[in-house]
C-alpha positions in Angstrom: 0.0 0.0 0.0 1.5 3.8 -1.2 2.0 5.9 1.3 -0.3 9.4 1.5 2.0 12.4 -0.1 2.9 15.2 2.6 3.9 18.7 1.6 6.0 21.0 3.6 5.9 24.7 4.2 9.4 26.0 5.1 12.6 25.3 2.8 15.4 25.8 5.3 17.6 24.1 7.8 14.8 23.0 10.1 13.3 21.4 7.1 16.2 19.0 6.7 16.0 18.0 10.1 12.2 16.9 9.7 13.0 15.7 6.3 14.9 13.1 8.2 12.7 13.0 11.1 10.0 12.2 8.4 12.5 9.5 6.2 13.0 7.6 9.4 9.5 7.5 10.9 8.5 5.9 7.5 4.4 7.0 7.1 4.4 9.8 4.8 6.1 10.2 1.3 7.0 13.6 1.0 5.9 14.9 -2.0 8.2 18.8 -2.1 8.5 21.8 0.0 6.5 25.0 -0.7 8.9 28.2 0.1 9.6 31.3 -1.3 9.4 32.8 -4.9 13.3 32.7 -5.8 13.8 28.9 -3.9 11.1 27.4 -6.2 13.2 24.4 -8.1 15.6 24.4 -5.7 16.2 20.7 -3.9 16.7 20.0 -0.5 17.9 16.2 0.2 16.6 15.6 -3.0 12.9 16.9 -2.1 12.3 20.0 -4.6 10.1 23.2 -3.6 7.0 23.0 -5.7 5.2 25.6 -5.2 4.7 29.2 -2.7 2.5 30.2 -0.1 0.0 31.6 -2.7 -0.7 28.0 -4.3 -1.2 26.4 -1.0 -5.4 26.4 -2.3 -4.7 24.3 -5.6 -2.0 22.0 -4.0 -4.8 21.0 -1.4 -6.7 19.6 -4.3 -3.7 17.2 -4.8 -2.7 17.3 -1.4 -4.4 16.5 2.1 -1.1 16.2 4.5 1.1 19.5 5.2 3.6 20.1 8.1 5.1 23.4 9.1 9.1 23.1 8.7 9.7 26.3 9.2 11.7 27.0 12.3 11.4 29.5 15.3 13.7 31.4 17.7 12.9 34.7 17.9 9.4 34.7 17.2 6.4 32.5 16.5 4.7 34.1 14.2 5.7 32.8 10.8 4.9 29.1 12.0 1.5 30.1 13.7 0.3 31.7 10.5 1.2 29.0 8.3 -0.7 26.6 10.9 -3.7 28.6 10.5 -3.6 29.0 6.9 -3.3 25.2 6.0 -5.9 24.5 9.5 -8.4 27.0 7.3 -7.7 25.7 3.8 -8.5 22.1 5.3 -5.0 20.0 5.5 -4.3 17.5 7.9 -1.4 18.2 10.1 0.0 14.7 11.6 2.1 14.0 14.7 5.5 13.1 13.6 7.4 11.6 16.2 10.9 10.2 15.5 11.4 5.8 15.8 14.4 7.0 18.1 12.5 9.7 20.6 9.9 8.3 23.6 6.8 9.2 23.9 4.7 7.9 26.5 1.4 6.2 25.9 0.0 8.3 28.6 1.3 11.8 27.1 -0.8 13.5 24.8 0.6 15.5 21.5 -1.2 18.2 19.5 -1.3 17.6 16.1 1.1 19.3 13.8 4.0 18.6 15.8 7.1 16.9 15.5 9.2 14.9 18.1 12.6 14.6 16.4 15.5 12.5 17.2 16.0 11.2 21.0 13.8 13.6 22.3 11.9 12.4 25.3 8.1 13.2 26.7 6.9 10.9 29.8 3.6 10.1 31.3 1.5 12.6 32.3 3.2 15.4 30.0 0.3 17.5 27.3 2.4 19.0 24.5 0.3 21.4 22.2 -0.4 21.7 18.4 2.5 23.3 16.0 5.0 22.7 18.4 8.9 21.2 17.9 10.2 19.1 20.3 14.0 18.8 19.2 16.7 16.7 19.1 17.4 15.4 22.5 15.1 17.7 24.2 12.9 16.5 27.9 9.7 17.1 28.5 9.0 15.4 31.7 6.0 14.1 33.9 3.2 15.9 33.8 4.7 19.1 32.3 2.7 21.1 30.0 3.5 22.5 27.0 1.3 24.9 25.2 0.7 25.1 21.2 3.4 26.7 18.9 6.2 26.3 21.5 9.8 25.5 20.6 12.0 23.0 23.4 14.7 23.4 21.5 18.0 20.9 21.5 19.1 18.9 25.0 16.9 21.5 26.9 14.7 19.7 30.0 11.3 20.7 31.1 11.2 19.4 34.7 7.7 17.3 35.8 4.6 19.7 36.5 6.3 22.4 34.4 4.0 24.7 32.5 4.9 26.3 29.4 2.5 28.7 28.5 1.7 28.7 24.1 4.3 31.0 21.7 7.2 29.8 24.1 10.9 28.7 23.1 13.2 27.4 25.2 16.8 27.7 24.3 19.1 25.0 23.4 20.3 23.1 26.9 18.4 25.4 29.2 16.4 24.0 32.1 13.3 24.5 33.6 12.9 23.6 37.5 9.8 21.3 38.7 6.5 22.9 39.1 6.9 26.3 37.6 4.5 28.1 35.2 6.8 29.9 32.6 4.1 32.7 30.7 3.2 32.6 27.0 5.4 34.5 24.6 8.7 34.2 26.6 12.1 33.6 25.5 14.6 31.4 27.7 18.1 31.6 26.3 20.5 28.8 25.9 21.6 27.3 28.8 19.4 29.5 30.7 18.2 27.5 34.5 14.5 29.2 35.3 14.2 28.3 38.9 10.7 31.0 39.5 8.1 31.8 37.9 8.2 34.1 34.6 5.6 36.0 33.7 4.4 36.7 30.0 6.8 38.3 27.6 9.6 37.8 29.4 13.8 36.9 28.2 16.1 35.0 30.5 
């Protein structure tokens, strides 16, 4: 049996790491990458970009699957629109989750994200829609994880953690048990939150 085509929106590096993410996990056959104007033709790991934004309406005719591969640091903004563009146009946006990350039969993942590469989320833990989960990143018991969030590489989110939505967590930072980080903050690599943080805030 063929495997359903998947398109993704976003034609840089993050997009090779869910490429592979995608190659591994074996569910999906990718069919190209939409991306900008002057990328169209160009290949990435031998997956060309087939179309822009603007033809996101007639690829859903051929189309039904469509991630988000574009990634986020600073902001969230670019990935939350193109999440609610393909959400409105009708696409489905599966869970990818890596062969070689865990992810607990008791956690519970919002669609349109991806688990990549020996990333970890135990019982208990809720991680939202549109969010990455990235290479070797924890998200322990019972955290929470809002949608559009970023734990980004080796970083730990400690058990009954709360990460409010539009969140990124920096590259081997940690977050202490029990505490509520607010939505739309930015926690730098390496960064150790030990207290609360409200919304809007950069460690």
């Amino acid at each position: 049996m063929s495997k359903p085509n998947i398109i993704l929106l976003g034609a840089g590096g993050h997009a090779h790491s869910c490429i592979d993410v995608i190659e591994q996990q074996g569910q999906y056959h990718i069919a190209g990458l939409v991306g900008m104007l002057h990328e169209m033709h160009d290949k990435h790991l031998g997956y060309p970009v087939i179309a822009t934004d603007d033809d996101l309406p007639e690829l859903f005719k051929q189309y039904k699957y469509a991630l988000v591969t574009v990634g986020q640091i600073k902001s969230p903004e670019i990935r939350i629109q193109l999440f609610q563009r393909l959400s409105g146009l009708g696409f489905t946006m599966p869970i990818v989750i890596s062969p070689r990350a865990y992810v607990s039969r008791h956690a519970v993942v919002g669609n349109g994200t991806i688990v990549m590469h020996g990333a970890v989320i135990n019982a208990g833990a809720r991680v939202g829609a549109n969010c990455i989960i990235n290479t070797n990143a924890l998200v322990e018991h019972d955290a929470t994880v809002g949608n559009h969030c970023h734990i980004s590489t080796g970083s730990i989110v400690n058990g009954g953690t709360i990460i409010q939505q539009k969140t990124f967590i920096g590259s081997n930072a940690m977050i202490s048990n029990n505490i509520e980080v607010g939505e739309n903050n930015i926690v730098r690599g390496g960064g150790v939150v030990v207290r609360p943080l409200p919304s809007t805030q950069r460690l």
